[in-house]
C-alpha positions in Angstrom: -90.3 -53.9 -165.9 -93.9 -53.9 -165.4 -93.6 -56.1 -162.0 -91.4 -53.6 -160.6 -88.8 -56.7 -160.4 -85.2 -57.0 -161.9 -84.1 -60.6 -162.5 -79.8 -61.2 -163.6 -79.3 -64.7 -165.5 -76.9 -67.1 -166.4 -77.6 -67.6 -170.0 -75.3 -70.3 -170.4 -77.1 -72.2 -168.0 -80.7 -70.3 -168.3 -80.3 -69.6 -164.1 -81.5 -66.9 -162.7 -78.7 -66.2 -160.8 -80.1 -63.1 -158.9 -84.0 -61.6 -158.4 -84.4 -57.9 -156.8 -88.0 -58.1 -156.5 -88.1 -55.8 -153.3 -86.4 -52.5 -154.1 -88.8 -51.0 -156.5 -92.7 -49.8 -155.7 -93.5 -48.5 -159.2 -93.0 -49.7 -162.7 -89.1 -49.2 -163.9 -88.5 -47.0 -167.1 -85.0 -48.7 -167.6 -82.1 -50.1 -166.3 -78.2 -49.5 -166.2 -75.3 -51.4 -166.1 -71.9 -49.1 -165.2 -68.7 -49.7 -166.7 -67.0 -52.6 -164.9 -70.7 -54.7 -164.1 -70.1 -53.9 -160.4 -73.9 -51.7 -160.0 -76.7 -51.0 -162.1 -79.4 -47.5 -161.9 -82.6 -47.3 -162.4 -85.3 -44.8 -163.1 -88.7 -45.6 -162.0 -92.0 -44.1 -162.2 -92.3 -43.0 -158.5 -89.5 -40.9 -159.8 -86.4 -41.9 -158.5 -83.6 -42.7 -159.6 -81.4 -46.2 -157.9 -78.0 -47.1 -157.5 -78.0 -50.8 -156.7 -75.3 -53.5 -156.0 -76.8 -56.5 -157.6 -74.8 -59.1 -155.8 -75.6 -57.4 -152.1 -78.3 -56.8 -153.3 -78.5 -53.4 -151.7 -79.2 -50.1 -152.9 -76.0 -48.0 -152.5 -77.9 -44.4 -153.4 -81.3 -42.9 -154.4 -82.7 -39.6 -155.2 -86.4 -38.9 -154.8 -87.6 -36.2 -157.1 -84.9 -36.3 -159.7 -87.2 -34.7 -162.7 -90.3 -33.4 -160.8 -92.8 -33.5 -163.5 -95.0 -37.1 -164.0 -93.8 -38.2 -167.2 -91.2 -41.4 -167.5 -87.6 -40.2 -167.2 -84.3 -42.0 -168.1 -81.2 -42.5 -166.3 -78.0 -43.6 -167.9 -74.3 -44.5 -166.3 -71.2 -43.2 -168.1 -68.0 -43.8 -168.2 -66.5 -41.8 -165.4 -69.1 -43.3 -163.1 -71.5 -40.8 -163.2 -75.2 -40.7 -164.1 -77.0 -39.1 -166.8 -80.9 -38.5 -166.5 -83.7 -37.4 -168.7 -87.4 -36.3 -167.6 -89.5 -33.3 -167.4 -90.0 -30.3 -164.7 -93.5 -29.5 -163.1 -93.9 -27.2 -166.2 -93.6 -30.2 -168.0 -90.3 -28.8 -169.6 -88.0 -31.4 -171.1 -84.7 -31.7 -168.8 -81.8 -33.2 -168.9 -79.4 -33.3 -165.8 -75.8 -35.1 -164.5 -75.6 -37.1 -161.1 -72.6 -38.1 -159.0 -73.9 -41.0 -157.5 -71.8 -40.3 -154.5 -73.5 -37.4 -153.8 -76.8 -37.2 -155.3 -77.9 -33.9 -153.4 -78.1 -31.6 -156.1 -76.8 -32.2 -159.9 -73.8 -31.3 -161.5 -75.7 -29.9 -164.1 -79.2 -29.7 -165.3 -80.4 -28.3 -168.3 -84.0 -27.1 -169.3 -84.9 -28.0 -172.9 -88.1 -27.2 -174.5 -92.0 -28.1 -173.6 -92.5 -30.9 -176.2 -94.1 -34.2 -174.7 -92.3 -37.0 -176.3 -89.7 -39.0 -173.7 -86.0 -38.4 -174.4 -84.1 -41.4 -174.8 -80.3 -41.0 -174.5 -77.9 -42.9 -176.4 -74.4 -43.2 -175.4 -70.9 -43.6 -176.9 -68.5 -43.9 -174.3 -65.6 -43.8 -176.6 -66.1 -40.3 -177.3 -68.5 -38.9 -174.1 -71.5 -37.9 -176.4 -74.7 -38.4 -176.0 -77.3 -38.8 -178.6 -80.9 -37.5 -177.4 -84.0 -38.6 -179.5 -87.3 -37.7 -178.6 -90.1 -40.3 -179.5 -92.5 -37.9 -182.0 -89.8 -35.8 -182.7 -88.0 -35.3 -186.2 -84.4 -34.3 -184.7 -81.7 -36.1 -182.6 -79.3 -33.7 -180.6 -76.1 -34.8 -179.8 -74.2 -33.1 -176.7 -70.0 -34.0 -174.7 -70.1 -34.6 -171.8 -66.8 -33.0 -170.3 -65.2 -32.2 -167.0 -65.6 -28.8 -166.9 -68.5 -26.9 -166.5 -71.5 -26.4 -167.9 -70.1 -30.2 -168.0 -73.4 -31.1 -170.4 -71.7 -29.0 -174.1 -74.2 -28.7 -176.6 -73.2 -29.6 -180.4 -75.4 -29.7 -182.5 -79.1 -31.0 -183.8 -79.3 -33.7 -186.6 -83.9 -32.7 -188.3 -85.8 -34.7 -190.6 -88.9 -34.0 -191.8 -91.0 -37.6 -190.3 -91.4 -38.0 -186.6 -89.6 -41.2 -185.4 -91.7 -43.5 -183.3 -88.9 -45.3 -182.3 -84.8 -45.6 -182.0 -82.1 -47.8 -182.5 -78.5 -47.4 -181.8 -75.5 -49.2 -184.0 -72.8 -50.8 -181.6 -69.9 -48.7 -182.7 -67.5 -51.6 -184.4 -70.5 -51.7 -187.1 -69.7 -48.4 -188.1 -68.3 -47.9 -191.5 -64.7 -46.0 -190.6 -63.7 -45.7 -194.4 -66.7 -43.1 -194.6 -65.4 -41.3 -191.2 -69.2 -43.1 -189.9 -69.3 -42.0 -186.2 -73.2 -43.2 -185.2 -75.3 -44.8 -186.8 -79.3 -44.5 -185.6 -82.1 -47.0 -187.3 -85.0 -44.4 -187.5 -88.3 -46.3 -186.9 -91.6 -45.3 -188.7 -94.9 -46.2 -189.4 -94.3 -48.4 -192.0 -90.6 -48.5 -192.5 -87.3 -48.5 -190.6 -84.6 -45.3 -192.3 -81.3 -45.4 -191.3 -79.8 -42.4 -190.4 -75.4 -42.0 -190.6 -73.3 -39.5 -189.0 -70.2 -38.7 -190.2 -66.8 -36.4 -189.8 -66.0 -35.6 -193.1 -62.0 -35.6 -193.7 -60.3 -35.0 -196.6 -57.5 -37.8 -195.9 -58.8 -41.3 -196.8 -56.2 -42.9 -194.0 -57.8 -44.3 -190.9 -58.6 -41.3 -188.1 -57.3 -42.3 -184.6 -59.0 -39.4 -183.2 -62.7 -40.6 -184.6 -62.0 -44.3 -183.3 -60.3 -44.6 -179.8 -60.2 -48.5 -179.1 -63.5 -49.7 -178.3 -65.6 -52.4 -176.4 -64.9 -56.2 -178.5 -67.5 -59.0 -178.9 -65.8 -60.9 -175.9 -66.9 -60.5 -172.2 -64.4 -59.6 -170.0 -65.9 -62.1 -166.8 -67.7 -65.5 -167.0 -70.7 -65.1 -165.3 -69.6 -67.4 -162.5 -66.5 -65.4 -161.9 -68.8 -61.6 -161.9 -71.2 -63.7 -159.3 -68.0 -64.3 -157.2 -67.7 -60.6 -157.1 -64.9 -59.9 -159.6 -65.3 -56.8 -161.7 -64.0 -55.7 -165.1 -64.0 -52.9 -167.9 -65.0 -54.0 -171.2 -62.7 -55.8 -173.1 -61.2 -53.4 -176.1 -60.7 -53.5 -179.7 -59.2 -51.4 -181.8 -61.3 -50.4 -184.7 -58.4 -50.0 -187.3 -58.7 -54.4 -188.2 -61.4 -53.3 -189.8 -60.3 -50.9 -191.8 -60.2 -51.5 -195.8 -58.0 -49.4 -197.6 -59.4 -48.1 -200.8 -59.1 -49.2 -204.3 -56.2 -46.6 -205.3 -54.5 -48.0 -202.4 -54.9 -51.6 -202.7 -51.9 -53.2 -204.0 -51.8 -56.8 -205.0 -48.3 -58.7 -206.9 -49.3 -61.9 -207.9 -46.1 -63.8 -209.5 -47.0 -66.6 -211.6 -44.9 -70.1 -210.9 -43.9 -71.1 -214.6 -43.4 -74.4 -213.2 -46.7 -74.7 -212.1 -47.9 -75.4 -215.8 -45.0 -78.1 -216.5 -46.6 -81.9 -216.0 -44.4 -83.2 -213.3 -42.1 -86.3 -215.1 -41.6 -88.8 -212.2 -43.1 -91.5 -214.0 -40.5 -94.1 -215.3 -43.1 -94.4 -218.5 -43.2 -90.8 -218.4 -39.2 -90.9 -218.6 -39.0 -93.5 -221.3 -41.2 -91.3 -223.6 -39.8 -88.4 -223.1 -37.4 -88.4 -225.9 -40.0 -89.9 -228.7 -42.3 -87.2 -227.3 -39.3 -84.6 -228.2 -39.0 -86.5 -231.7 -42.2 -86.1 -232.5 -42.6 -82.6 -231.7 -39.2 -81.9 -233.3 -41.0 -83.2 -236.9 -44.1 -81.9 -236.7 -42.3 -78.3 -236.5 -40.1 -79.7 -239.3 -43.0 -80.2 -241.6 -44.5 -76.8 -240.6 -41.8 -75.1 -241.8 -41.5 -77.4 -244.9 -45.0 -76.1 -245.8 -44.4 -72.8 -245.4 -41.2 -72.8 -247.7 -43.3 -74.6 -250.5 -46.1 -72.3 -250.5 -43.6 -69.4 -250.9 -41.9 -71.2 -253.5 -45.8 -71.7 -255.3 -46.3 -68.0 -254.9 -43.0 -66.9 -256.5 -43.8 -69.1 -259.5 -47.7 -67.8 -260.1 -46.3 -64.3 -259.7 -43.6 -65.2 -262.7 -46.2 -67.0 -264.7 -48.5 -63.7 -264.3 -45.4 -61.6 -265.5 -44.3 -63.9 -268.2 -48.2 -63.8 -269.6 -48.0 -59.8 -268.7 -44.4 -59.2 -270.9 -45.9 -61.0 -273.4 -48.6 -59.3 -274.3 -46.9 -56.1 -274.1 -44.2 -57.5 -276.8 -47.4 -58.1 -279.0 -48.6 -54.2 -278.4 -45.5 -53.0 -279.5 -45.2 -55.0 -282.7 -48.8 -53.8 -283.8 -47.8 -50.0 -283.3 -44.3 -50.8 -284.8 -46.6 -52.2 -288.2 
């Protein structure tokens, strides 16, 4: 940071296992670890750019000069070992350029951009070699693959909003929502709010998309700290994305089979088994006297309904004697 120092710690203890306090004259912009924890880059403001082994504490390679223009650059490892830098040109032109840190003579590639002043800070998903550039003040992220052929940096394509973003964050991919095809997720900062912003492939096919989700870094650390201070090295431990996955409703099939003995009281109680029978009885009567009641009703009904006829034929006999008079 700020006192041009880089400290490593145990946090399980709270050691500070290593402090390179004598490699850097200027402030440092960042710092990056590569893929199996074996060296870390830096970009500083005398404008290099450092590889450093952390343990020999030793700097294995440098380039003076690697954007030429005073404002703070970035620099980036990727997967394939290599090193990914942003900064500006004497022009103050924004840049973006790709190191082998074997041979940091002259770039693989380097890219001019445009002549805006805010810093570009790369984000990278090493799953998929793309690289997410967002410019503080700007109101657009480009995203850009990183290949092995050239112009090696590929241009994709520009994500704008209308707000400038004073700030960026960057979703760690197994947050991403892979029922929506979510590829990035970015946590847009403003002056009052924070707006997330969500990238996605859209697919027609609601399965999960091995192409979108290549097994990624998991939760765990691959090395103890006492075992990476010993000098053992190792990739990220990987996790395939497809746990995670939740089907959707139309596909969500749950059988439930209900026990019918579940609702039977359990009889292996001898009380239980000597009133068992008068418990039979009992409900063998009151059924009895159910149906008893139902057959005298009926048998009520049927005589109001001859009683109403009996009054009904009655009458009618009387009608017909009048008219017969």
């Amino acid at each position: 940071g700020c006192d041009n120092a880089i400290i490593i710690w145990n946090v399980g203890t709270g050691e500070a296992l290593i402090n390179l306090d004598d490699m850097h004259v200027d402030m440092i912009y960042n710092v990056s670890w590569n893929r199996n924890g074996s060296l870390i880059c830096t970009a500083s403001k005398d404008k290099k750019v450092r590889v450093i082994d952390p343990r020999k504490q030793e700097i294995v390679a440098e380039k003076e000069k690697t954007h030429e223009g005073a404002r703070p650059m970035r620099a980036i490892f990727l997967a394939d070992g290599n090193i990914f830098t942003t900064g500006f040109s004497r022009m103050s032109e924004r840049q973006l350029a790709l190191w082998n840190p074997k041979n940091m003579e002259e770039p693989i590639a380097l890219h001019e951009m445009d002549t805006s002043n805010g810093v570009l800070l790369p984000f990278y998903d090493p799953d998929t070699n793309i690289i997410y550039l967002c410019g503080k003040g700007d109101s657009s992220i480009r995203y850009f693959e990183i290949t092995d052929e050239s112009p090696y940096v590929h241009y994709l394509n520009t994500f704008s909003s209308k707000e400038p973003q004073r700030g960026m964050g960057f979703m760690p991919k197994r947050g991403l929502d892979v029922n929506k095809c979510e590829i990035a997720r970015f946590f847009k900062l403003h002056e009052r709010k924070c707006e997330p912003i969500i990238m996605t492939v859209p697919r027609k096919s609601d399965l999960f998309q091995d192409d979108l989700y290549p097994d990624t870094a998991g939760p765990e650390a691959a090395l103890e700290a006492e075992e990476w201070f010993e000098g053992k090295n190792a990739d990220p431990l990987l996790i395939s994305l497809k746990h995670g996955y939740i089907p959707g409703k139309n596909r969500d099939l749950k059988v439930v089979k209900k026990n019918i003995l579940d609702n039977k009281p359990a009889a292996n109680k001898k009380s239980d088994l000597i009133n068992a029978p008068k418990k039979a009885a009992d409900a063998s009567n009151t059924q009895n006297e159910a149906k008893l009641d139902e057959i005298l009703k009926e048998l009520k009904s049927i005589k109001d309904t001859i009683t109403n006829q009996d009054e009904r034929i009655s009458k009618l006999e009387q009608q017909m004697a009048k008219i017969a008079d």
